[in-house]
C-alpha positions as CSV (number, residue, x, y, z in Angstrom):
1,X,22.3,-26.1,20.2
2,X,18.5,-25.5,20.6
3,X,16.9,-22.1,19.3
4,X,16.5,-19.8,22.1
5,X,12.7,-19.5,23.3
6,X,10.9,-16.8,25.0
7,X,7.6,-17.8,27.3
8,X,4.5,-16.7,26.4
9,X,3.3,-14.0,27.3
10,X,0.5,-14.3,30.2
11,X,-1.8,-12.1,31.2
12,X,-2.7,-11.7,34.6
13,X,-6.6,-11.8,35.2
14,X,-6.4,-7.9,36.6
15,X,-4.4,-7.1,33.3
16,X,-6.7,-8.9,31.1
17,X,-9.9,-6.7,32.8
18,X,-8.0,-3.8,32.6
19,X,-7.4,-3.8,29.3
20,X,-10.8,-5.2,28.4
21,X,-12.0,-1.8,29.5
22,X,-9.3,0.1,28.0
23,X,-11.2,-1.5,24.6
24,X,-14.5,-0.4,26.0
25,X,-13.8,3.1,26.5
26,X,-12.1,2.8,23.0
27,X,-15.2,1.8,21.5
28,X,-17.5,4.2,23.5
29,X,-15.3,7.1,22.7
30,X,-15.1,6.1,18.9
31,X,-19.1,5.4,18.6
32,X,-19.9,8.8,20.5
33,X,-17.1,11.0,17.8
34,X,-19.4,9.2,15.2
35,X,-22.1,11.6,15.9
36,X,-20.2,14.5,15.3
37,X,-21.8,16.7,12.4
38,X,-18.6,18.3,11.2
39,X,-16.6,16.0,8.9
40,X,-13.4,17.7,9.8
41,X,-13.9,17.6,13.4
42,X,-14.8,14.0,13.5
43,X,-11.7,13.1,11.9
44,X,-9.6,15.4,14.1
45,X,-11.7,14.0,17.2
46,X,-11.0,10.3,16.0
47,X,-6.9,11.0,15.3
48,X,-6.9,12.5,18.7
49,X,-8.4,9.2,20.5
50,X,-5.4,7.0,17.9
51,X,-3.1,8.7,19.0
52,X,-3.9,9.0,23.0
53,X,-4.5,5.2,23.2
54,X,-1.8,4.5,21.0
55,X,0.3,6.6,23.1
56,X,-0.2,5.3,26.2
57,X,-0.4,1.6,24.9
58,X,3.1,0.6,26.6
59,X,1.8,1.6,30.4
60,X,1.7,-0.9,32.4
61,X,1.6,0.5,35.9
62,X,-1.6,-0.6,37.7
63,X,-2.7,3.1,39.6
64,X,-1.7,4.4,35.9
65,X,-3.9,2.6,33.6
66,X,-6.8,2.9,36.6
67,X,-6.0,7.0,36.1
68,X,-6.1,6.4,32.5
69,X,-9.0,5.6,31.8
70,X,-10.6,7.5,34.8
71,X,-9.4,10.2,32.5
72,X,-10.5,8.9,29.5
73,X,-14.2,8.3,30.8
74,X,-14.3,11.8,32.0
75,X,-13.3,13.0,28.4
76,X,-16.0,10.8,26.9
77,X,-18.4,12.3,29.2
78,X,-18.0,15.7,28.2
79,X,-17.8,15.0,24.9
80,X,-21.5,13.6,25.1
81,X,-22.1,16.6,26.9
82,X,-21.3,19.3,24.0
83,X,-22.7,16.7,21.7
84,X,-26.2,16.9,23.1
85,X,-25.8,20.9,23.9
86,X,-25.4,21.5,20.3
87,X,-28.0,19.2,19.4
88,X,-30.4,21.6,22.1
């Protein structure tokens, strides 16, 4: 009897963007917490991002991931906003 074999996995081309700018944001949100003065507060700002994408690294509803990182851009957004009002 032959070993039982699962297909591959295949990502669709709309998953495969999708989760190319899942990384993105990842990398943008990461890059901005680097500027952070506070050493304590740039480690609980990088936690926070780990565990949020970690968290939500099972989704796989289209409209949710969309939502997800509409989210997550927003977030990033004003985070380089109080980033550049304490630098002022």
């Amino acid at each position: 009897m032959g070993s039982l074999r699962l297909p591959p996995t295949v990502l669709t081309l709309q998953l495969f963007m999708r989760q190319q700018q899942v990384l993105l944001l990842y990398r943008k949100i990461l890059r901005v917490i680097r500027q952070v003065p506070s050493d304590s507060d740039r480690k609980y700002l990088q936690d926070w991002a780990r565990e949020e994408f970690k968290s939500n690294k099972s989704a796989t509803e289209e409209d949710t991931i969309r939502m997800m990182i509409t989210q997550g851009n927003m977030q990033l957004k004003e985070l380089e906003r109080t980033l550049a009002l304490a630098k002022s």
